[in-house]
DRENDO-1510 file (C-alpha; in Angstrom, 1 decimal, always signed):
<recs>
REC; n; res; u; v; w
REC; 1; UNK; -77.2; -86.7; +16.7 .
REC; 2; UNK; -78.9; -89.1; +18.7 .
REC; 3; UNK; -78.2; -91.8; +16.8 .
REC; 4; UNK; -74.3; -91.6; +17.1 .
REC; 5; UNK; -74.9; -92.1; +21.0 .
REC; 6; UNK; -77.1; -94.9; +20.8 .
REC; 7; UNK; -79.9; -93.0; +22.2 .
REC; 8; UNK; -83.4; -92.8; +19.9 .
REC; 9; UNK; -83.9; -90.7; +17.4 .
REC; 10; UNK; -87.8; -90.2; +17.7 .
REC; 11; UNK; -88.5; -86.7; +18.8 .
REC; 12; UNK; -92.2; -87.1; +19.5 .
REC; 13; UNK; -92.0; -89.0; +22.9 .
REC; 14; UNK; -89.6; -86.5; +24.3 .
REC; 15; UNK; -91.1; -83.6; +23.2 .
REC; 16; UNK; -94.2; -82.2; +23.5 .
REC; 17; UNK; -96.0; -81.9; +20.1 .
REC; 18; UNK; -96.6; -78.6; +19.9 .
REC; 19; UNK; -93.0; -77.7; +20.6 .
REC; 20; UNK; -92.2; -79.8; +17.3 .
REC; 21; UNK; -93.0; -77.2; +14.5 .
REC; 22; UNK; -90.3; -74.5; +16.4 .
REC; 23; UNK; -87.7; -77.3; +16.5 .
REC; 24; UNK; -87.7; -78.2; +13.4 .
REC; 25; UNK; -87.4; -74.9; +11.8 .
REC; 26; UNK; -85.6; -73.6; +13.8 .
REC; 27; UNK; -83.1; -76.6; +12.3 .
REC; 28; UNK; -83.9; -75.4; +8.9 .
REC; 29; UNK; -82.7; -72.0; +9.3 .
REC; 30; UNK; -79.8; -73.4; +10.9 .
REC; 31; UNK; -78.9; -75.2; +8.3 .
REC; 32; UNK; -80.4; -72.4; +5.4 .
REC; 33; UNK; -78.5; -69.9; +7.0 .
REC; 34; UNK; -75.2; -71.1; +5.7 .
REC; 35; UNK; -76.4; -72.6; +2.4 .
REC; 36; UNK; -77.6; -69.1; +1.5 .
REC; 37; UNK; -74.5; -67.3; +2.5 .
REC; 38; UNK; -72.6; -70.0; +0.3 .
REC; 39; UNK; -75.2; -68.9; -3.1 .
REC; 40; UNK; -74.5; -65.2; -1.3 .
REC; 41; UNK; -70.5; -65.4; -1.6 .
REC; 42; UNK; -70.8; -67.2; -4.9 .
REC; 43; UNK; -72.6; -64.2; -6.0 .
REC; 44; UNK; -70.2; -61.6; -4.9 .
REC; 45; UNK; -67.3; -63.9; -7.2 .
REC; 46; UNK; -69.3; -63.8; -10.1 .
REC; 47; UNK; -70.2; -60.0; -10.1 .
REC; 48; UNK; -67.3; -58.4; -8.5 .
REC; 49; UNK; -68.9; -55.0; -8.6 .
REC; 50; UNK; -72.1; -56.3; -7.0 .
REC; 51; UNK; -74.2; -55.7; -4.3 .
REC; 52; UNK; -73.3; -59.1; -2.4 .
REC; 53; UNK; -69.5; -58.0; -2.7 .
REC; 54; UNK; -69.8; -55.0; -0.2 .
REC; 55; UNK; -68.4; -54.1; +2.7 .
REC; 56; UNK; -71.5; -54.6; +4.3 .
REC; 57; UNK; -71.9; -58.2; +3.0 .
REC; 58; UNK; -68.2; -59.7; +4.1 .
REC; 59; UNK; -68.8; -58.2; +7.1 .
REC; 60; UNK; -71.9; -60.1; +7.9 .
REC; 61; UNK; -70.1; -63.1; +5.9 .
REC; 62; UNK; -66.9; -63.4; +8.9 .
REC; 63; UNK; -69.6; -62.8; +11.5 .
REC; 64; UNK; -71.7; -65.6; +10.5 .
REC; 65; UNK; -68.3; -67.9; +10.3 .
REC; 66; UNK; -67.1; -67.4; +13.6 .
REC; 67; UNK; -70.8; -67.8; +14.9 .
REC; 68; UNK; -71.0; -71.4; +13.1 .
REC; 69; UNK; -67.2; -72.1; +14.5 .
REC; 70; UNK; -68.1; -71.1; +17.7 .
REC; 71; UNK; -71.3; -73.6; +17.7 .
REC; 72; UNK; -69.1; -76.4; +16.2 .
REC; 73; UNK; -66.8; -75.8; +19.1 .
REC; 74; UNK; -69.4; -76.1; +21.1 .
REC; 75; UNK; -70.5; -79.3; +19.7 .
REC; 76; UNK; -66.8; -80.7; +19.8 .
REC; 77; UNK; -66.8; -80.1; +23.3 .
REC; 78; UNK; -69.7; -81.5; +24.2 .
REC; 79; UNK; -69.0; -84.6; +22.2 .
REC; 80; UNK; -65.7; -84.8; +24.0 .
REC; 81; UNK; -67.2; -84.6; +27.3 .
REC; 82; UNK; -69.5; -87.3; +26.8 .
REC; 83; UNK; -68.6; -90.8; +28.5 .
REC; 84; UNK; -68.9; -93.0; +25.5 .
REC; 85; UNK; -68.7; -90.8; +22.7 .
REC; 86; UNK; -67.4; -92.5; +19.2 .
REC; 87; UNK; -64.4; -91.5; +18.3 .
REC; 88; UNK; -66.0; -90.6; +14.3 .
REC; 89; UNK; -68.2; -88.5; +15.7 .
REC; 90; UNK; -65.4; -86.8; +17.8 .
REC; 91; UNK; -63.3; -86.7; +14.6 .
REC; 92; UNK; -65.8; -85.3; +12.2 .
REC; 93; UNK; -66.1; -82.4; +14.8 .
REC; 94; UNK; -62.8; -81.7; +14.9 .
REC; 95; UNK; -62.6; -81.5; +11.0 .
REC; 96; UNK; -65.6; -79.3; +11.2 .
REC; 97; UNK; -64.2; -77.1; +13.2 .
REC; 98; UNK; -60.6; -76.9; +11.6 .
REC; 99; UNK; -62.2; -75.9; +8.5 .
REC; 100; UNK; -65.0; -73.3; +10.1 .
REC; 101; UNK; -61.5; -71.7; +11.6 .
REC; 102; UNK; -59.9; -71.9; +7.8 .
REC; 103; UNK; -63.3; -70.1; +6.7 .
REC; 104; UNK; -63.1; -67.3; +9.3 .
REC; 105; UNK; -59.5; -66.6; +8.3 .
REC; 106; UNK; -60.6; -66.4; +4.5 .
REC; 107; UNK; -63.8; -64.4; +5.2 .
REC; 108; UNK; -61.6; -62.0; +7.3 .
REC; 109; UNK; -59.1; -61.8; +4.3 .
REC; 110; UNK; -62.0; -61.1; +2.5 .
REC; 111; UNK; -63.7; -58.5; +4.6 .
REC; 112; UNK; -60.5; -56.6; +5.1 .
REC; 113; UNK; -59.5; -56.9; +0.9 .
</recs>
């Protein structure tokens, strides 16, 4: 976020056009990968004896939480590190990161249930 720094947002003069496609999916499937997971575990409440509530699934479900906490640490870290960081940017990671830890406790309730 660029823009919480003060720093441009434009991508183009920093980056070399044909590097642009990549980056930009590969910030949609960062962002898809969760979304789906979401419809995914809504799925398995809906139809408890369904193919999105197996083992398999909640496994895959608490790996793919503590991969996104681990990034939002990551990102809080590096937020807190930087000289003139705002401190609502430095908040909303915090936030985002106490409730990825709440989401891997629940998804490793629900692998283990």
């Amino acid at each position: 976020m660029p823009l919480f720094h003060g720093a441009s947002v434009e991508i183009k003069s920093q980056v070399s056009p044909s590097q642009l496609p990549r980056i930009f999916l590969a910030m949609l499937v960062y962002f898809l990968i969760p979304v789906i997971a979401m419809v995914l575990a809504v799925h398995a409440v809906s139809d408890p004896l369904g193919w999105s509530n197996r083992m398999p699934w909640r496994m895959t479900q608490f790996v793919l939480s503590v991969v996104y906490s681990t990034t939002n640490l990551a990102h809080l870290v590096a937020d807190v590190r930087i000289p003139d960081s705002r401190a609502d940017q430095v908040l909303l990671m915090v936030v985002l990161t106490l409730v990825g830890f709440l989401l891997n406790r629940d998804t490793w309730l629900w692998w283990q249930g």
